[in-house]
C-alpha positions as CSV (number, residue, x, y, z in Angstrom):
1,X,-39.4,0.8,-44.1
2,X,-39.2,4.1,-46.1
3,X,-37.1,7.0,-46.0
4,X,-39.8,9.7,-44.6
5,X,-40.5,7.3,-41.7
6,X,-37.0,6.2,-40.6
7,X,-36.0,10.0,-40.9
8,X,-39.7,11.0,-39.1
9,X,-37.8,11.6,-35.8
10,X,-36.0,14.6,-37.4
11,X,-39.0,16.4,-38.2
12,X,-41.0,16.2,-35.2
13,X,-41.5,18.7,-32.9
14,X,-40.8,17.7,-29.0
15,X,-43.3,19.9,-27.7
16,X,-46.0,23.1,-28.0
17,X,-43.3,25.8,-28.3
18,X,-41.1,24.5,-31.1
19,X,-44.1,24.1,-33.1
20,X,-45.3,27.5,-32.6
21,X,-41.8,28.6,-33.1
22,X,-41.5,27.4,-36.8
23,X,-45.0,28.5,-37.2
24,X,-44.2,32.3,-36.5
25,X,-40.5,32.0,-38.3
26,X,-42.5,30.6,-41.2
27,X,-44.9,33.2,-41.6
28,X,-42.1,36.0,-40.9
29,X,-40.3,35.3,-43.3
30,X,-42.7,35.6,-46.1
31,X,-44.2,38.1,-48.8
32,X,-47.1,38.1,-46.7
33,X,-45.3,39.1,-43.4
34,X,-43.5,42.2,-45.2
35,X,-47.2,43.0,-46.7
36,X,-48.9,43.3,-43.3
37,X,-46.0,45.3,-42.2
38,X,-46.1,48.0,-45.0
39,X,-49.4,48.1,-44.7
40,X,-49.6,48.6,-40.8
41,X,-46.7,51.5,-41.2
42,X,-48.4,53.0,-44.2
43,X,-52.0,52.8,-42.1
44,X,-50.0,54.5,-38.7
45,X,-48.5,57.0,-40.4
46,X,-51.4,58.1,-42.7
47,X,-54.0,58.1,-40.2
48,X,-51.4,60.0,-37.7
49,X,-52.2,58.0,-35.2
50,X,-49.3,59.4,-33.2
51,X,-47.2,62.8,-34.1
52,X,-44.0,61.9,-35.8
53,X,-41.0,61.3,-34.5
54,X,-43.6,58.0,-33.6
55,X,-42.2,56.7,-30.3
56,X,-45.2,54.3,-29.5
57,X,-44.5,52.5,-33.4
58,X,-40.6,53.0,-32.7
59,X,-41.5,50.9,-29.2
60,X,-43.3,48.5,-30.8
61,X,-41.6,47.7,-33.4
62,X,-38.6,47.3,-31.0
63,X,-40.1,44.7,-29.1
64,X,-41.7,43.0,-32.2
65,X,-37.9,42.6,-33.5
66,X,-36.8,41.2,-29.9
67,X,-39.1,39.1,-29.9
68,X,-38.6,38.3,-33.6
69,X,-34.9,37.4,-33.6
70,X,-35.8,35.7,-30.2
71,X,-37.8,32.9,-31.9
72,X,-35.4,33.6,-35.1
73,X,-32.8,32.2,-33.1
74,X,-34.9,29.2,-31.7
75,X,-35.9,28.4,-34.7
76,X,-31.9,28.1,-36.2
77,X,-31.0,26.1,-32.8
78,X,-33.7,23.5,-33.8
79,X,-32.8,23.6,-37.2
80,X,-29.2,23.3,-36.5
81,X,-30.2,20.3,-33.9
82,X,-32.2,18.6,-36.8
83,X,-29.3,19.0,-39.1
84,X,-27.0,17.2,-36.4
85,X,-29.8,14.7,-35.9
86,X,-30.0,14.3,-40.0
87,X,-26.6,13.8,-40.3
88,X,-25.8,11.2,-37.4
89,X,-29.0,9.4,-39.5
90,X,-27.1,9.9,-43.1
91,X,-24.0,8.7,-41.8
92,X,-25.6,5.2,-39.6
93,X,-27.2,4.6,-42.7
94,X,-23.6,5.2,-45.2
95,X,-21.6,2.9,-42.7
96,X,-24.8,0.6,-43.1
97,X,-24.5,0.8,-46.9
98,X,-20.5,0.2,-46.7
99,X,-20.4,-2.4,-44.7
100,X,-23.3,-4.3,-47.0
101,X,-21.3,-3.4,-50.1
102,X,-18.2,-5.3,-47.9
103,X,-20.5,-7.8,-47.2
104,X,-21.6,-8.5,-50.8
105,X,-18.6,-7.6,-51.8
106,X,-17.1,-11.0,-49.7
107,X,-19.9,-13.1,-51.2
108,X,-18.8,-12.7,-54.5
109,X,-15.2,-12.8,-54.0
110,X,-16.8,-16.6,-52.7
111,X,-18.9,-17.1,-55.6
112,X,-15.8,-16.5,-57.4
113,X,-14.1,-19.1,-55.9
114,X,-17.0,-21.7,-56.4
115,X,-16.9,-21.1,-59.9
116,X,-13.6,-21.9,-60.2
117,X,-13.7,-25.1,-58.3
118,X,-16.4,-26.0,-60.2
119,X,-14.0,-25.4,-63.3
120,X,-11.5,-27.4,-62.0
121,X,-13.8,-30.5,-61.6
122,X,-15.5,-30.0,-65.4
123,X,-12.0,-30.6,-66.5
124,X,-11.5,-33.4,-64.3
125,X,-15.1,-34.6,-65.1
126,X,-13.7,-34.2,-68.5
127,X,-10.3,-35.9,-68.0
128,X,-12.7,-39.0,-66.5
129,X,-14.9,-38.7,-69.2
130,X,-12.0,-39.3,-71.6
131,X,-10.4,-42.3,-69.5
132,X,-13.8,-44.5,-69.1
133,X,-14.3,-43.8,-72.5
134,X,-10.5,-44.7,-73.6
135,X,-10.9,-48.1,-70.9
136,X,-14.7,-48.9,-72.7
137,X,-13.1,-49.4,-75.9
138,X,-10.2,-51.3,-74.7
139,X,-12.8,-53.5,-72.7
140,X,-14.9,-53.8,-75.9
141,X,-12.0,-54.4,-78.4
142,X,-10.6,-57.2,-75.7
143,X,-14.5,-58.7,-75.8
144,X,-14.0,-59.0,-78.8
145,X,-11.1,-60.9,-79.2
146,X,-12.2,-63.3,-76.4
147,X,-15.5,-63.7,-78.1
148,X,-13.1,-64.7,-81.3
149,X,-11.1,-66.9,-79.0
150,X,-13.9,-69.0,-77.5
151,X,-15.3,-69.1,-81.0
152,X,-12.3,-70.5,-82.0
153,X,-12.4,-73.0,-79.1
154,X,-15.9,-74.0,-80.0
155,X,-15.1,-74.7,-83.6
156,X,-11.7,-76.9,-82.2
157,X,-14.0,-79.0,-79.9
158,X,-16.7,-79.3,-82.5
159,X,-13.6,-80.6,-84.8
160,X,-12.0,-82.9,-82.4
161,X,-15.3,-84.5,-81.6
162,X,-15.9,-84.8,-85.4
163,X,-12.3,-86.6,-86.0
């Protein structure tokens, strides 16, 4: 499972208003916004569409701003709700990644301890090794001997049944 999709849940937006909400903080707070805005001021004043000191631009732009830092301050409560929800998400998924590195960290400390078990029986393998090898000779030098032996006893019968 990827990163984007177990963290999807952050990102989405529970209903209508919360996506219109980021929609309209989005736009505000861009070049594009300011633009429109200089442009509208610019286009009210030089067309005098009111006398100066402007009270219908003063009241609209009033209510635009209420309205602004209204959704403004949605928009931050989401955001600050998403950052809560990201870092519940970060922090499941460090105790995840301790306790596998705890985990791992256990099988190796076995693994560890196999190896030197197996160590222990190579030199004992070893020691055996020596021992059979040590007992093969000693069984093949005595063969020997008693292969001398009943030569011998074979050449005395042959010579008793000679005499």
């Amino acid at each position: 499972m990827s990163v984007e999709h177990r963290r999807s849940h952050i990102h989405n937006h529970l209903n209508i208003g919360a996506t219109i909400t980021d929609a309209v903080t989005t736009f505000t707070g861009s070049f594009p916004f300011l633009l429109l805005h200089m442009l509208w001021f610019g286009a009210w004043i030089g067309f005098r569409i009111e006398p100066f000191p402007y009270g219908l631009l003063t009241m609209i732009v009033s209510l635009e701003a209420i309205f602004l830092s209204t959704l403004v301050m949605m928009s931050q409560n989401r955001q600050a709700t998403k950052d809560r929800v990201r870092d519940d998400t970060e922090a499941f998924e460090v105790d995840q990644l301790v306790k596998n590195q705890e985990e791992l960290k256990q099988i190796n400390l076995q693994q560890l301890s196999i190896l030197k078990e197996q160590e222990v029986m190579r030199r004992q393998q070893g020691e055996l090794i020596v021992k059979v090898d040590t007992l093969m000779t000693l069984v093949e030098t005595r063969q020997v001997k008693i292969d001398k032996y009943l030569d011998f006893v074979d050449e005395q019968k042959v010579a008793r049944k000679k005499s």
